[in-house]
Every structure is written in C-alpha cells, then in structure tokens.
C-alpha positions in Angstrom: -66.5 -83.4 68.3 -66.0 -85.1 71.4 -63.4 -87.6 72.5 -60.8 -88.4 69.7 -61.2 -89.9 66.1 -57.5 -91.1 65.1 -57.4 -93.1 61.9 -60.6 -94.7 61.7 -60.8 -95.3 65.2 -63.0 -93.4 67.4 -61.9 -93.8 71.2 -64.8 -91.4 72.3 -68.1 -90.8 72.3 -70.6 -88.2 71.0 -73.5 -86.6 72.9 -75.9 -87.3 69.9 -75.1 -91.1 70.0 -78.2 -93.4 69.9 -77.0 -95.6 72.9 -78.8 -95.4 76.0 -75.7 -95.2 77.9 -74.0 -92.1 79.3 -71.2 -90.4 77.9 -68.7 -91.7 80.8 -69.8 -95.0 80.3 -69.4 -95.2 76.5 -66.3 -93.3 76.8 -64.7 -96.1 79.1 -65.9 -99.1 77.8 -65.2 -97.7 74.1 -61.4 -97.0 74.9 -60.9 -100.4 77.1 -62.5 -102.3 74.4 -60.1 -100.8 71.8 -56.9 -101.7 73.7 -58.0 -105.5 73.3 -59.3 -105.7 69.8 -56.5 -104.2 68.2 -53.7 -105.2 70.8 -52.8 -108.6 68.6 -52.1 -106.6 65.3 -49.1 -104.9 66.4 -46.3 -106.6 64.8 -48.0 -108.5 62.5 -48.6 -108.1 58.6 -51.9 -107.5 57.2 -53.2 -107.3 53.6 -56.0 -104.6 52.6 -57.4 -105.7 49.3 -58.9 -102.9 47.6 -57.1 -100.4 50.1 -56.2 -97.6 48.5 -60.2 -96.7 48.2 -63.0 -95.3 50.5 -63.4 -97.9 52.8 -60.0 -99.8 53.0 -57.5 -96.7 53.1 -59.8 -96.0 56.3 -59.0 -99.3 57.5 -55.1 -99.1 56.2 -55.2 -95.9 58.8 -56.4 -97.8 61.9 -54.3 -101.0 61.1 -51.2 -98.6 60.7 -52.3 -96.7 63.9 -52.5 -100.7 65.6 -48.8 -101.0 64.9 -49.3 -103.4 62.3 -46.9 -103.8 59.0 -49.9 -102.6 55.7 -49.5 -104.4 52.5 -52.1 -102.9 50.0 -53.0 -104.6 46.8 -55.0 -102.1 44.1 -55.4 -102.3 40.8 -56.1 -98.5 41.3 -59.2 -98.5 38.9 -61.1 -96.6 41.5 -59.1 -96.8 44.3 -56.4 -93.3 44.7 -53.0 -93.7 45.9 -53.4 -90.6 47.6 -55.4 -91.9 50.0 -52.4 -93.8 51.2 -50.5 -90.6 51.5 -48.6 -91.5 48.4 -47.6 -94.8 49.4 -45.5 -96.6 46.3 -43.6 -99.8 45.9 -41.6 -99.3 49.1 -40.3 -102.0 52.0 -42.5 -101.4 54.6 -40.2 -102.1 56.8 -37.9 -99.3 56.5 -40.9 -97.0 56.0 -44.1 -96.1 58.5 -46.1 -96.2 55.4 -48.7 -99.1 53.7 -46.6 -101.2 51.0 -48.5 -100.5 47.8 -49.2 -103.0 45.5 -50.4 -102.0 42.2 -52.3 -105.4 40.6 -55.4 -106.4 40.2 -56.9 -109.7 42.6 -57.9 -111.8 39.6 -53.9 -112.1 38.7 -52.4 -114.9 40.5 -49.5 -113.7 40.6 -49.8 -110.3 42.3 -52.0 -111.8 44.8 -49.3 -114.8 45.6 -47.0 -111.9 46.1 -49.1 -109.4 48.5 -50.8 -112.2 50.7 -46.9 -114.1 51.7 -46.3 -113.5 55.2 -49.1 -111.9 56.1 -51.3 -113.3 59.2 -54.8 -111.0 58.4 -56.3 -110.3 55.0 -59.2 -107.7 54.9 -60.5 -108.7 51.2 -62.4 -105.1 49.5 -61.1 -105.2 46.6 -63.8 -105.5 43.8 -65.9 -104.1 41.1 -68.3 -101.8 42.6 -72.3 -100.6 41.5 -75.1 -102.8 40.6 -75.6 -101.3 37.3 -72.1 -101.8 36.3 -72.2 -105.6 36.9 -75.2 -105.6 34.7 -73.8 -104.0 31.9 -69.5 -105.1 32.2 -70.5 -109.1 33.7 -67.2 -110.3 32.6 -65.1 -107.8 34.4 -67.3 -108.2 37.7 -66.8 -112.1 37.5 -62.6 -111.3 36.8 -63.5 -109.0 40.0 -65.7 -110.1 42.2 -66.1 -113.8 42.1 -62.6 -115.1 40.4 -60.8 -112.7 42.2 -62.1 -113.8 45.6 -61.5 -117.4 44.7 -58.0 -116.6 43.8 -57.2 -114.5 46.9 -58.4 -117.1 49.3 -56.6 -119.8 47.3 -53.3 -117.7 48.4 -54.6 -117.6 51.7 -54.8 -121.2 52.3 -51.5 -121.4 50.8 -50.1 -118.8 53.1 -52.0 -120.1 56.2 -53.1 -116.9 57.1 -54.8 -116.6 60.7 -58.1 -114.5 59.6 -59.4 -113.3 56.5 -62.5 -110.7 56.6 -64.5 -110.1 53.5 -66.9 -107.3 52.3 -69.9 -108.1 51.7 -73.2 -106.2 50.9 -76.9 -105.7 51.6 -77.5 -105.7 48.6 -77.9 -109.8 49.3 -81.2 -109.3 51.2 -82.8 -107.9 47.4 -84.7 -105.2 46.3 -87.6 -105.5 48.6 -86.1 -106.8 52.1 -87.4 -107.8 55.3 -87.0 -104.6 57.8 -85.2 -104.7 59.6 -83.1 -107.2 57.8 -81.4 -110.3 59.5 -78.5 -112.7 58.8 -81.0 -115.4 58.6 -83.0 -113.6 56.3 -82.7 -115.7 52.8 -80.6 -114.5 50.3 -82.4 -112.8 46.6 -80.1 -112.1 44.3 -81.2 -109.9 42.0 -78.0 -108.4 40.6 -75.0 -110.1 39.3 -73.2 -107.8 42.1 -75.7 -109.1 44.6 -75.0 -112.5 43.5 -71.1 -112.0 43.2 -71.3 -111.2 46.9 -73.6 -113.9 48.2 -70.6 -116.0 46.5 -67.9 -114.5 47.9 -70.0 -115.5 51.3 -69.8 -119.4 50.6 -66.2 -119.0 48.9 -65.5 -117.6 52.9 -67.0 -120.2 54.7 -65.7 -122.8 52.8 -62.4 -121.9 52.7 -63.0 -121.5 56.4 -64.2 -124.9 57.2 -62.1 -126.5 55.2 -59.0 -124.8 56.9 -60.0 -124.5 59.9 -59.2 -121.2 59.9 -60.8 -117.9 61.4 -63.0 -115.8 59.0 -65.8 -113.4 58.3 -68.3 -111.7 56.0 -69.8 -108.5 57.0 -72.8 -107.2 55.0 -72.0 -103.2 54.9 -74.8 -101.3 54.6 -74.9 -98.1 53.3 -71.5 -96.4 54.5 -69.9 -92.8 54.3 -67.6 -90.6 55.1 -64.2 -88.7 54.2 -62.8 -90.2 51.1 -65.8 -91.1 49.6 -66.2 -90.3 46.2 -68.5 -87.8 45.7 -68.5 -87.9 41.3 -70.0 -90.5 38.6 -73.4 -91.5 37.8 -73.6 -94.0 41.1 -72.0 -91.5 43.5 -73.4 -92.0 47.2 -75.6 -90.4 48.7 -74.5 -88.8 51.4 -71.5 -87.5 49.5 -73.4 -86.1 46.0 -75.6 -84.4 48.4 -73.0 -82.9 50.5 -71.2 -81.9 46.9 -74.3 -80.3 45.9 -74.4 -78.2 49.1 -70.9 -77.3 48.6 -71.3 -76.0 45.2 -74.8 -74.2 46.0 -76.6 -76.2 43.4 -79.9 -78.6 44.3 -79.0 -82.3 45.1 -80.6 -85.0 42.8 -83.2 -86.8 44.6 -84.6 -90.1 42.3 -87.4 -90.7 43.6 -89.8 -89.8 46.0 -87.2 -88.7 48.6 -88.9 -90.9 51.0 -86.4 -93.8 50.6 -85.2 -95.0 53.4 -81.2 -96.3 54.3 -79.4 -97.6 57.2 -76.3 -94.8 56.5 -73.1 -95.9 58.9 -70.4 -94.0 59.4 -66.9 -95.5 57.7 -65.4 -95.2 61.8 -67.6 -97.4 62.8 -67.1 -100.3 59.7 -63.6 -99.9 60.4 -64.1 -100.9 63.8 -66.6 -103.7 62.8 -63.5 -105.3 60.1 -61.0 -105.2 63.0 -63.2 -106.6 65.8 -64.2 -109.5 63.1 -59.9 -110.6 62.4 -60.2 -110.8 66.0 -59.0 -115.1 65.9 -60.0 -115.1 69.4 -64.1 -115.2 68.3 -63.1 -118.7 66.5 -65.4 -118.0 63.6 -65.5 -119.6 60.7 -67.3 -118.3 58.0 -70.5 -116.4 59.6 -72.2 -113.1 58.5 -72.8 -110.1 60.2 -74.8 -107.0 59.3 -72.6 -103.4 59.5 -74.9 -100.3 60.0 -76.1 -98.4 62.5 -79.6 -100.5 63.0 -81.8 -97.6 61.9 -83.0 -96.0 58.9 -83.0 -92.1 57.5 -84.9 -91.1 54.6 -83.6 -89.5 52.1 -84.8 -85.9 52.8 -84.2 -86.4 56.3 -80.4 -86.8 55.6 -80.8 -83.7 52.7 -82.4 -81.4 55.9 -79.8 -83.0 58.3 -76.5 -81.9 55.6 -78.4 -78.3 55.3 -78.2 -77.4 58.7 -74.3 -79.2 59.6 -73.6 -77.0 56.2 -76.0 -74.2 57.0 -76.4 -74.1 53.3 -80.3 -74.6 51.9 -80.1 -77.4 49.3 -83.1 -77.8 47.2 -84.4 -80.8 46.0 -84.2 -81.8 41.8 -87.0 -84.6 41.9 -85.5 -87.4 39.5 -87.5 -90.8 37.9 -86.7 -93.6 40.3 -83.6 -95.9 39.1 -83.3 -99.4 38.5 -83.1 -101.6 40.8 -83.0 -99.2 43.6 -84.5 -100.5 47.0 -87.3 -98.0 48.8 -86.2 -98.9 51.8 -83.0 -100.8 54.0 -82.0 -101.4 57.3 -79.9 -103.4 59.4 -80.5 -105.9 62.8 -77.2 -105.4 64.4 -77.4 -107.2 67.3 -75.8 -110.6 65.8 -72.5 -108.2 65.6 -73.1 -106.5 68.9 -73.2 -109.7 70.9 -70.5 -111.8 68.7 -68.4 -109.5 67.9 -68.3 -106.7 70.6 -69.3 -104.1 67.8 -70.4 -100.6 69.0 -71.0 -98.3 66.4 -70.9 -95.2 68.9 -70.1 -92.9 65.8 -73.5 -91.9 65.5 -74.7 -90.2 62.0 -74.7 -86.8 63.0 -71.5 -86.6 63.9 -70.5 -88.8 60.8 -71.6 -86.1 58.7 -69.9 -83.5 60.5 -66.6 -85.3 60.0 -67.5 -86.0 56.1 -68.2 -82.0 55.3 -65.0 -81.1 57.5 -63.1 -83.2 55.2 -64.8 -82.5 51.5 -64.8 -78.1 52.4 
C-alpha cells in the first residue's frame, strides 16, 4: 500500500482513492491534518465503550498511538480481549497498554468507575444486529438505550470535555432517500434503529444541557481487520472474504444487486477522533460516516475475487428481513465540519482486511 497505516490511522494516500486530488497533495494535507486533530489527546484519558470489538479496539490503537492514557469498558459479550493485545485489569499508567474493564454499561457502578478522570468518552458499546433487538428487546434496552442514559449520566458527573457516540444508518429505514442526509427524517423501523435514534437525543441533550462538546456519527456499513467474520449476521465484506478463504461460495440473499456504502474501519476511526475534537464546539449534531458511494453486492464479491485471486461463486439466498436494497451516505456535512477525509478508499480497505484474516 502506499504511505503508512499505523493503528487506525492512515497518514497516506492510495493511488485508487476517489478524491480528485493528486497523490502529493492528499499525502500533505492528510499528514498535516493528522498532527492537529490528534495533538490534544496526548496526555489525556479517554474511555472506549465497547473497545475491545471491531470498531473500538481500532480506535483504542490510534488513541494509544495519540499518546493518550485507554480506559476500555467491555462486558466482552462480543467484544475479544485479544484485540487489546491482552490487555487485563492493569494501571495504565505503569503499562503502554488500554486499562481493561470488564462490565457491562447498563451497571452503574462499572461505568462510574471507567468514565472518573477521563476528559473523552467514545461510547460503542452496545447490543449489535437488527434481528437480535427484535427477538432479545429487553437486553437491547439494558444495552442500548439504558446503558447510554447511564454512561452520559457519569459523564455529566465527571465533566468530561467530549463524548462521541455510534450511531447507525440504520435510522434513515428500510427504504432511504439516496443518497441519505442528516436532515433526512428519521424511520425507525427496528427496536435497534429506534435505540439509536435515542441514543441521538440522549447526546444532544446531555450536550445542551452541559454545555459540553459532543457528537453522533451514523456509521454506515464498515469493515475491515477484526471484523468478525462468523454468526448468522456476519458482515458482508468479511463472510465473503471467509468464503473465499475457505474455497466455498459466499451466501448472497438476495438478488446480489443490493447496494451499500462499505467504509473502511481507518477511515471511521479518523471520523470518531476528528468529532472529540472540542475545538468544533458541537453540541449534539449528526454526521454521516462512509465513503459517499455505493457498491453492490456482486461488485464487492468480483472486487474480493481478484484482491484474493480466488473465484468465489455465488449461493443465491431468499432475501432477509428487514434488509435495505440499497444505502448510501452524503458526506459532505462531515467533510466541511469536521475536516473528515476518508482517503482510505475501498480497494485498498479490502486489501488490508484479507492481509489480516489469511
């Protein structure tokens, strides 16, 4: 690949970027801009909700990489301690490592103890998969919605200086405006759905009435390494790459013709860390994370066949439940607030995730 990806952060470009900008130029402005929008974590304590899985162990990596003190709070239901390179109850101070947490967000008293003294909170942590907040709604309101409400409780308590939450597409419905927009109204059509478009208002409210900095970003569909790729509701991007890996057909449901805004996880880790930026003074605004196009389905099946230069055929499945044909992401709210560049483009995003599952 070219320039260099160190810990979730990509201070580099890649010749198959979308941008219309050359190489030199992205190559510049990406490593200038980097210097600025992580220079205020060094020294400071951050919590990672959630970090020991896919997402926030990648963002555990740059934070760590900042110069910043980790505290990670997992109830390790999904998330793997390995991805923390073993992390346990340790001081972080006397080690490099994240301080792991093992607790669950909907216990008050776990989240009292891993948000005290810490100045950014990155809040992941939550029950994960549409169908599974159909079918367990208790545990995703313990989760997703009483769990947020208790973690920004601690937060105000604390006086934290920014707290970013994850958030989903899954807010715009099952049949979305496309490319969808922040403004775009909100269709809940899943208690997950709805549990995020809560979390939203639980952010800007506690934002407003704090006056304190903080964020939602609607993720669309991300990958890359750590990503699991087993389960019934296994990404995409990862089953398929599975498949190829074991020389067996990839389960399409569906047409195939589908149609997602896939982002790599480099660049949503840039996007969380740009948003705990205090200096944008926001207080409770969204912003969509992908890439601002869409691939369909056997588009990204041809596109992991030749990066693997393994032929994977096709096993045609009925379409599932609540499954949207098509998504995709307007950007440009997060481009122009929030300095996001998301100049890991897809290609190379999948090169990095089959480098890291073979």
């Amino acid at each position: 690949m070219n320039g260099c990806f160190i810990s979730g952060l990509c201070f580099g470009c890649v010749s198959d970027n979308f941008s219309a900008k050359s190489t030199s130029e992205v190559a510049n402005n990406s490593a200038s801009n980097a210097l600025g929008y992580i220079a205020h974590f060094r020294g400071a304590t951050a919590l990672v909700t959630g970090g020991a899985g896919f997402i926030g162990s990648n963002i555990v990596d740059a934070l760590l990489a900042a110069g910043a003190r980790v505290r990670v709070l997992d109830d390790l239901s999904t998330g793997d301690r390995r991805n923390l390179g073993g992390a346990a109850k340790i001081d972080a101070s006397k080690q490099s490592g994240a301080e792991l947490i093992v607790g669950s967000v909907s216990d008050a008293a776990a989240v009292h103890r891993a948000v005290t003294g810490c100045s950014h909170v990155f809040h992941l942590a939550a029950m994960v998969g549409i169908a599974q907040s159909v079918h367990e709604p208790d545990k995703h309101y313990n989760s997703n919605i009483l769990g947020t409400e208790i973690v920004l409780r601690e937060c105000s308590t604390a006086k934290v200086s920014s707290v970013v939450f994850a958030s989903s597409s899954a807010v715009y419905g099952l049949a979305p405006n496309i490319p969808s927009r922040e403004s775009d109204p909100v269709v809940a059509a899943s208690p997950y759905a709805a549990g995020k478009a809560q979390g939203e208002t639980f952010i800007e409210t506690y934002a407003r009435a704090n006056n304190t900095h903080a964020a939602s970003l609607r993720l669309f569909n991300v990958f890359g390494p750590r990503q699991s790729a087993t389960g019934a509701y296994a990404a995409a991007i990862a089953a398929f790459i599975a498949a190829a890996k074991l020389r067996q057909p990839a389960s399409l449901f569906g047409t195939g013709e589908q149609t997602r805004d896939f982002v790599p996880v480099a660049n949503v880790v840039q996007a969380f860390l740009r948003a705990a930026d205090p200096l944008h003074n926001l207080r409770g605004e969204r912003f969509n994370i992908g890439l601002g196009h869409a691939t369909p389905l056997r588009q990204l099946l041809d596109m992991i066949a030749d990066i693997s230069e393994i032929k994977i055929p096709p096993r045609l499945l009925p379409p599932r439940d609540a499954d949207s044909p098509h998504s995709c992401a307007d950007i440009s709210s997060a481009i122009s607030t929030l300095n996001f560049d998301p100049h890991v483009s897809m290609l190379e995003g999948l090169r990095q995730t089959w480098q890291s599952l073979v």
